[in-house]
Backbone as numpy.savetxt, mean C-alpha at the origin, in Angstrom:
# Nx Ny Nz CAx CAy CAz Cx Cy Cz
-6.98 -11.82 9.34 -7.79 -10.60 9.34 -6.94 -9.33 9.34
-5.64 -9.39 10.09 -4.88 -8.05 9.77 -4.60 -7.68 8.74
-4.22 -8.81 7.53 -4.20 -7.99 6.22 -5.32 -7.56 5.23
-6.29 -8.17 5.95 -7.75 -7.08 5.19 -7.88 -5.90 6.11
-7.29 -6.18 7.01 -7.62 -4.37 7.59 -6.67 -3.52 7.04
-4.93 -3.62 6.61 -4.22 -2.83 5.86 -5.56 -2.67 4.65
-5.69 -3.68 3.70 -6.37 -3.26 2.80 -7.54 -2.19 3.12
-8.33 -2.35 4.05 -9.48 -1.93 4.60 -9.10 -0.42 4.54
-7.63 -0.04 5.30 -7.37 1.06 5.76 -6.67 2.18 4.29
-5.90 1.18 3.08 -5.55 1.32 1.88 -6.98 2.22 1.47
-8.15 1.47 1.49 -9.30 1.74 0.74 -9.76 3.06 1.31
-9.66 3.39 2.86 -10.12 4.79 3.13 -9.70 5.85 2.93
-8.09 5.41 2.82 -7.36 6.44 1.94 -7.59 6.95 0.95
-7.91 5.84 -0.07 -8.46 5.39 -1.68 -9.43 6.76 -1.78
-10.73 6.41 -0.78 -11.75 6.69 -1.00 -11.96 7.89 -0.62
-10.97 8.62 0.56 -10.99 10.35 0.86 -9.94 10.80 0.77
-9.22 11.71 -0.08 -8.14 12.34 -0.02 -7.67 13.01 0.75
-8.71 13.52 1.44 -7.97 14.18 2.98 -7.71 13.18 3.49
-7.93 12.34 3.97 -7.86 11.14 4.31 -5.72 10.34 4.15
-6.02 10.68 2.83 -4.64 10.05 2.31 -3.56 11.36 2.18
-3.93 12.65 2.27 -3.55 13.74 2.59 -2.69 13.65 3.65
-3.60 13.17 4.71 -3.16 13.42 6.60 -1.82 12.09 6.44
-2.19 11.40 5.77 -1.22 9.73 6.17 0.15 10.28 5.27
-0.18 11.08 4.08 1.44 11.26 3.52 2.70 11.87 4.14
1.86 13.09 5.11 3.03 13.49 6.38 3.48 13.10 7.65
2.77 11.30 7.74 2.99 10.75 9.09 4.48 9.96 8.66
5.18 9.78 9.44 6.01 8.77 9.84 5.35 7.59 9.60
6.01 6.24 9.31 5.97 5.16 9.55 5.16 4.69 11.09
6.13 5.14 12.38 5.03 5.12 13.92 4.06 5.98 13.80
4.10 6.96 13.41 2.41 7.51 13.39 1.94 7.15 12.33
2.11 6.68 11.12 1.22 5.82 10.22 0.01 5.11 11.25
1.09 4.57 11.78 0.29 2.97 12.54 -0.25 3.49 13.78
-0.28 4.52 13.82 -0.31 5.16 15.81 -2.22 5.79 15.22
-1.64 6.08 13.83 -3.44 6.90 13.57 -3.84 5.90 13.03
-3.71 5.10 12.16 -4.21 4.03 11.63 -5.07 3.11 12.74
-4.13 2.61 13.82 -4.79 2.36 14.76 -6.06 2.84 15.71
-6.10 4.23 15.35 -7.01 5.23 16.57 -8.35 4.99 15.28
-7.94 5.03 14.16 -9.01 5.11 13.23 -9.92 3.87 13.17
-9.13 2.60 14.00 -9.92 1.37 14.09 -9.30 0.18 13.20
-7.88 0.30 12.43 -7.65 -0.31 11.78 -6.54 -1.08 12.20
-6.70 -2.34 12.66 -6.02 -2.66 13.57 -5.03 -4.03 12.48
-3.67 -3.74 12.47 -2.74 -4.07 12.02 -1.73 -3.56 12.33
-0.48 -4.73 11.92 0.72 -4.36 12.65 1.66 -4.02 11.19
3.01 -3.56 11.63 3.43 -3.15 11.05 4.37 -4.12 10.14
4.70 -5.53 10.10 5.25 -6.59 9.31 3.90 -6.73 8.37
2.44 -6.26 8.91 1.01 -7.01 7.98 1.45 -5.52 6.95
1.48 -4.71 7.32 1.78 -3.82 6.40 2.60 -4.16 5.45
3.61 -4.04 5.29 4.67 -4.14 4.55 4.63 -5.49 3.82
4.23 -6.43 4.63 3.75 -7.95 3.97 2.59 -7.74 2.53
2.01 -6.92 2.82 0.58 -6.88 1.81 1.75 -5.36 0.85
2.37 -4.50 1.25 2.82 -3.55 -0.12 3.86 -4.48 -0.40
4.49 -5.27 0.24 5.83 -6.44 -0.96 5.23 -6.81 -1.34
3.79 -7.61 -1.14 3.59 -8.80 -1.95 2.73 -8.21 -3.44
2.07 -6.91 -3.19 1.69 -6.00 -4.61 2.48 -5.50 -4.62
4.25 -4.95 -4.76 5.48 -4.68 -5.34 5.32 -5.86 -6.36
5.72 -6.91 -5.61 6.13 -8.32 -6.09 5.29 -8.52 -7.44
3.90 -8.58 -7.66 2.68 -8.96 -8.20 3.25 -8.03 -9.41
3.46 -6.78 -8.91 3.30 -5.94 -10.04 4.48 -6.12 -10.85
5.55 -6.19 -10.45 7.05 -6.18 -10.86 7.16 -7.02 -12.17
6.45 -8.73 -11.35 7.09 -10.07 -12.03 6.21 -10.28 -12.90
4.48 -10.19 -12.62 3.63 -10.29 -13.17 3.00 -9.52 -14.40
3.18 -8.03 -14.04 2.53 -6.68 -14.92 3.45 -6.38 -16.05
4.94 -5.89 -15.41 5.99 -5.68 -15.86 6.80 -6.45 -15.95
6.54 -8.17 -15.87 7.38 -9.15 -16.46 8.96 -8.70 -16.45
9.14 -8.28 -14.94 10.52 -8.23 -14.88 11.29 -8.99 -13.81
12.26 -8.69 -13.34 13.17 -9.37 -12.44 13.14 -8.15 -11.03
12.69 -8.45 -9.95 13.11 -7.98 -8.80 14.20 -6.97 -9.00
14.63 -5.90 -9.11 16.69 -5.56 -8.84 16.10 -4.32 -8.81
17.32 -3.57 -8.48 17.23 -1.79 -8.28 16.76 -1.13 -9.66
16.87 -1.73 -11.08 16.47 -1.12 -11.74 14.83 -1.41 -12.12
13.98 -2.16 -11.50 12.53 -2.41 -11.53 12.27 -1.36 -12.14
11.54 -1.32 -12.75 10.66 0.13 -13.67 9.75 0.78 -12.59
9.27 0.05 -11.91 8.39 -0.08 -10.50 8.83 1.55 -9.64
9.69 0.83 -9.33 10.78 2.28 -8.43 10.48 3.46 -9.08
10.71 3.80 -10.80 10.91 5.04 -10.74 9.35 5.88 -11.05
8.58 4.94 -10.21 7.14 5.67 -10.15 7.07 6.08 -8.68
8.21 5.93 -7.97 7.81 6.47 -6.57 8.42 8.14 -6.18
9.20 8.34 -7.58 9.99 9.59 -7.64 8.87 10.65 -7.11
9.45 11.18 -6.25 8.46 12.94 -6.36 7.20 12.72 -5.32
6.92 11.48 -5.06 5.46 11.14 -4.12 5.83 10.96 -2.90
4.88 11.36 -1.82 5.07 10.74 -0.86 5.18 9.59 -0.59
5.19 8.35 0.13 5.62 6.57 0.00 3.73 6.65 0.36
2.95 7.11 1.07 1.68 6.71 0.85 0.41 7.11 -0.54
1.23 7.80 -1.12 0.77 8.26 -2.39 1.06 7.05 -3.19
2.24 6.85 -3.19 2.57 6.11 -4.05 2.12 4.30 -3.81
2.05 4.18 -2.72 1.35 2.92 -2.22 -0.06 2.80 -3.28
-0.88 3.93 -2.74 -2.74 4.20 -3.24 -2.67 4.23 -4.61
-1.53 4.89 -5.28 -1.63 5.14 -6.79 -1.34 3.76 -7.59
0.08 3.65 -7.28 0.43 3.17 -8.25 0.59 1.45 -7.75
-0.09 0.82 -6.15 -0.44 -0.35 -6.37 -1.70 -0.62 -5.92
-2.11 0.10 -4.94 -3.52 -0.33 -4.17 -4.63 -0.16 -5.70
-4.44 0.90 -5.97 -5.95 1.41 -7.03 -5.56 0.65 -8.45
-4.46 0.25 -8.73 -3.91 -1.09 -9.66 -4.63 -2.07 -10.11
-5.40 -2.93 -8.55 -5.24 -3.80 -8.86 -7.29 -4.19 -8.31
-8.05 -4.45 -9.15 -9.45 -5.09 -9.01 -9.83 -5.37 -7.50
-11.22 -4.99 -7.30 -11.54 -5.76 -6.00 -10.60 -7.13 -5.50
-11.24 -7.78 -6.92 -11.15 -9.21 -6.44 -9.53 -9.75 -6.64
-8.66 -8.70 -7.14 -6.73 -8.93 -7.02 -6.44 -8.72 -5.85
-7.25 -7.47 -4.95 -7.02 -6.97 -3.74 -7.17 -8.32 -2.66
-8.19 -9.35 -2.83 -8.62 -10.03 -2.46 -7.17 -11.20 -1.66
-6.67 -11.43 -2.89 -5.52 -11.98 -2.55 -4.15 -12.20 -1.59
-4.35 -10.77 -1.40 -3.15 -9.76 -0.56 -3.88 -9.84 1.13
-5.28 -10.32 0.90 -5.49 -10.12 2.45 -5.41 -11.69 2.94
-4.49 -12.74 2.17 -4.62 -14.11 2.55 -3.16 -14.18 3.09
């Protein structure tokens, strides 16, 4: 259940930009410090477990490439905050039912 609540908490972002506004100037501990107060209860390995494993998805699968520093992946995170770039360019990526996956 913790990694449908990252997703859960992905989606409120998704769904209000103030929302994903407030999370781009938190830290990593206050990511999870408001995330938590907001009701979304996950830890911080479920986090990072569910954005590797849509890194991963997208990398090997989308962009049929190899894992390494030059991933094409990376140079979409230029210029964004790391929670911008989470919502953009993997959460809103990928179908209800791809999202589905990431919370197993």
């Amino acid at each position: 259940m913790p990694k449908q609540n990252v997703l859960n908490f992905f989606q409120a972002c998704a769904d209000d930009e103030s929302v994903l506004q407030r999370f781009n100037r938190k830290s990593l501990p206050e990511l999870m410090l408001h995330a938590r107060s907001m009701g979304f209860d996950f830890t911080q390995d479920d986090l990072t477990s569910v954005i590797g494993a849509m890194e991963v998805y997208v990398i090997t699968e989308r962009m049929g490439e190899e894992i390494n520093a030059s991933s094409s992946l990376w140079a979409k995170m230029w210029g964004k905050p790391h929670m911008q770039y989470v919502i953009d360019e993997l959460y809103r990526s990928f179908s209800e039912d791809e999202r589905a996956r990431f919370a197993q």
